[in-house]
C-alpha positions in Angstrom: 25.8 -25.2 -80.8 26.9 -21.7 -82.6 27.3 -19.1 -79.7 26.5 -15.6 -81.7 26.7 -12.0 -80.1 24.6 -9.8 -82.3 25.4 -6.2 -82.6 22.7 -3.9 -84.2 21.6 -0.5 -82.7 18.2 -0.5 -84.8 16.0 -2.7 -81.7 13.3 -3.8 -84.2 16.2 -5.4 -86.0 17.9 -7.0 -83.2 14.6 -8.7 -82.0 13.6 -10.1 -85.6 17.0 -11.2 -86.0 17.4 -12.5 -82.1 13.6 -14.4 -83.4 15.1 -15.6 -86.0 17.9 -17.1 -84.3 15.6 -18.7 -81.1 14.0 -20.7 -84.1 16.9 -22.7 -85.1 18.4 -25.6 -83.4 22.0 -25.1 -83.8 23.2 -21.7 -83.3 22.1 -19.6 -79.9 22.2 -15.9 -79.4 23.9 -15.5 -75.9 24.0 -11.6 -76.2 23.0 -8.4 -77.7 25.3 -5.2 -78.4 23.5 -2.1 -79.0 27.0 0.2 -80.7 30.2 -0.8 -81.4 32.0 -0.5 -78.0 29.0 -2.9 -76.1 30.2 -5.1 -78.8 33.5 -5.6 -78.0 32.8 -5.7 -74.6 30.8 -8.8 -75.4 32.6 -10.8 -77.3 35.0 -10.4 -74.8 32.6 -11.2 -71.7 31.1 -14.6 -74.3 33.7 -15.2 -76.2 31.1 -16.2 -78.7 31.4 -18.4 -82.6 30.5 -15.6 -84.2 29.6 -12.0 -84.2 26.8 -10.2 -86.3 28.0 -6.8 -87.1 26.2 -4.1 -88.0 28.5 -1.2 -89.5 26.8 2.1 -88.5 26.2 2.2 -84.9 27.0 4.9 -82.1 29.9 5.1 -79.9 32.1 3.1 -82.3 31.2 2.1 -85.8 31.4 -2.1 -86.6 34.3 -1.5 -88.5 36.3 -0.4 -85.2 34.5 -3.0 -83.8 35.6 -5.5 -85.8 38.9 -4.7 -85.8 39.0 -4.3 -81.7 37.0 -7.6 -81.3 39.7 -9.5 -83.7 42.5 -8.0 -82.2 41.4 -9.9 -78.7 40.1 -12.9 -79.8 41.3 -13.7 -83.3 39.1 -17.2 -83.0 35.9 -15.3 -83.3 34.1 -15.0 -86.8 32.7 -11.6 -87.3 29.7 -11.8 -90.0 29.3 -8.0 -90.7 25.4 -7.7 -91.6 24.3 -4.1 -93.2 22.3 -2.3 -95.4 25.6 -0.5 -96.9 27.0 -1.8 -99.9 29.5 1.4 -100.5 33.1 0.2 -101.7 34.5 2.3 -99.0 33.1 0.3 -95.9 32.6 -3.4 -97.8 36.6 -2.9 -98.4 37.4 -1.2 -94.6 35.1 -4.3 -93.1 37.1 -7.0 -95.0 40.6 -5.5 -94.2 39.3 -4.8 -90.7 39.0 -9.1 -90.6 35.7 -9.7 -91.1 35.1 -13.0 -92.2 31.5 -12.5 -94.6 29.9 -9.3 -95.5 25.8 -9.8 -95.8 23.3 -7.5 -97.0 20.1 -6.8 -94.8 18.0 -7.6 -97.8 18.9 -11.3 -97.9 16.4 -13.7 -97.4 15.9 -15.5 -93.2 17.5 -18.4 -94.4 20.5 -16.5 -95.7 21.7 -15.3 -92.7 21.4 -18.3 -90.9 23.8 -20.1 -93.5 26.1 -17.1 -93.0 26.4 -17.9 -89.2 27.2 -21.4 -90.0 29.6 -20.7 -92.9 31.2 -18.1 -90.6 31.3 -20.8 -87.6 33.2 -23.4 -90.1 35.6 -20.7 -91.2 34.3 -19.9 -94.5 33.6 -16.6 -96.0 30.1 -15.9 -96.8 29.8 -12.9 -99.0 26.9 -11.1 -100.6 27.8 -11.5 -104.5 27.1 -7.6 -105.0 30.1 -7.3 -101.9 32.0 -9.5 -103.7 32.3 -7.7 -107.1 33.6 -4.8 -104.8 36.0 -7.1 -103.3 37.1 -8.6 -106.3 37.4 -5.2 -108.6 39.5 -3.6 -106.1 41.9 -6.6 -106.2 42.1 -6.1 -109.9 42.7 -2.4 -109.7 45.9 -0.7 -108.4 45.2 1.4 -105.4 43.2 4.3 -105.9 45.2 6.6 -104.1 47.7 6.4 -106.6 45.9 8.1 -109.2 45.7 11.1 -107.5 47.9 13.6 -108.6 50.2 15.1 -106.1 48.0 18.5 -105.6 44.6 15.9 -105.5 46.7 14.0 -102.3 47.3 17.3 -100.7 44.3 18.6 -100.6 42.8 15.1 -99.7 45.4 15.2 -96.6 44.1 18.3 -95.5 40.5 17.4 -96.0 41.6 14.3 -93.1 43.0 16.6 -90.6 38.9 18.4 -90.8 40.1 22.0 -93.2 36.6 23.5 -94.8 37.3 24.3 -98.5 38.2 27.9 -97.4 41.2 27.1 -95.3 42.3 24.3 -97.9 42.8 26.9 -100.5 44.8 29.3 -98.1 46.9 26.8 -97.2 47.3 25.5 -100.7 47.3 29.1 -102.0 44.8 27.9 -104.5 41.6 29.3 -105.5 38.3 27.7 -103.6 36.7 26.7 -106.6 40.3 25.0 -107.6 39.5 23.2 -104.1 36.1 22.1 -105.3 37.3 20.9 -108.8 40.0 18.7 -107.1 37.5 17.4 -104.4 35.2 16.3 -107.7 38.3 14.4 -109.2 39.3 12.9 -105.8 35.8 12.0 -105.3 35.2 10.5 -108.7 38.6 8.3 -108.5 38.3 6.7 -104.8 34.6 5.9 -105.9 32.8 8.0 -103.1 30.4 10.8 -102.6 31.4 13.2 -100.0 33.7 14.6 -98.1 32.8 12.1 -95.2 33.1 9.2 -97.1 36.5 10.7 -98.6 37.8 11.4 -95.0 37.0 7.5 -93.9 38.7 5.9 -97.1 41.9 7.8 -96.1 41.6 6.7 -93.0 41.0 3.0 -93.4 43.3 2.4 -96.4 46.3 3.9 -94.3 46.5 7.1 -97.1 47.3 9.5 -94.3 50.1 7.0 -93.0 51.6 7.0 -96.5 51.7 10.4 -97.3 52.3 11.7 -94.3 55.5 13.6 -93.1 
């Protein structure tokens, strides 16, 4: 039998999925996680197979989560389940050790061959994830596009500066802030400033050009 913690915060979700689950005869749902810290607090109380992991939860995103549960029990398979498909957290899920990264609009079926493929120590992997996956291994790292000006004013986008203070402290004109922000933007392949801030932070950008 396949022990699996589920970790969702949306409740409709967890109670189809934890439906879905009661149905079949080889994999049982011994607990439920409601953020990212319940989650890891699970897994450790169940030491379970297998973990499905939401990404965008309260408290502590699945990410976190993922790497946190892994850290502690390296024998657990953590299935990330979402509806995101951004290259920002289908990269930051894999490198946190996830095992599979699903899609919320696969099929029932789907998901139960995930658990299993995650329970055997495979890697099931939505093929619109993999792509991701499999471009980014083809292309150099992102980061070092930037030009030096581009990785400053990305640094102090990190540390939480508003455009107005970035350009004071670059000496720069604001709408010189904006322009780089469009090319840093366009080259890390997000959208905002948030998504900017957590691709630093999960590629280890600020720990390279820091100092």
């Amino acid at each position: 039998m396949i022990r699996v913690v589920l970790a969702d915060d949306h409740g409709v979700i967890r109670d189809g999925l934890g439906r879905l689950i009661a149905a079949l005869d080889d994999i049982e749902l011994v607990g439920v996680a409601s953020d990212g810290v319940e989650a890891v607090e699970r897994a450790a109380e169940l030491a379970p197979d297998v973990v499905l992991m939401d990404l965008d939860m309260p408290r502590l995103d699945g990410i976190e989560a993922t790497r946190r549960v892994l850290a502690d029990h390296p024998e657990t398979a953590v299935l990330v389940l979402t509806s995101f498909s951004d290259r920002p957290r289908i990269l930051g899920a894999i490198e946190a050790g996830a095992c599979g990264y699903l899609l919320k609009d696969v099929a029932a079926d789907e998901v139960a061959e995930g658990i299993r493929a995650a329970a055997r120590g495979e890697s099931p992997i939505d093929p619109r994830a993999a792509r991701t996956i499999l471009t980014a291994q083809a292309q150099p790292d992102p980061s070092q596009q930037l030009s030096g000006r581009e990785a400053e004013v990305l640094t102090l986008l990190v540390e939480g500066l508003p455009n107005k203070l970035i350009a004071r402290r670059l000496e720069i004109s604001e709408k010189t802030v904006k322009t780089h922000l469009t090319s840093i933007f366009r080259t890390l392949g997000v959208t905002d400033r948030t998504q900017a801030a957590l691709w630093a932070e999960r590629s280890g950008f600020t720990a390279r050009r820091g100092g």
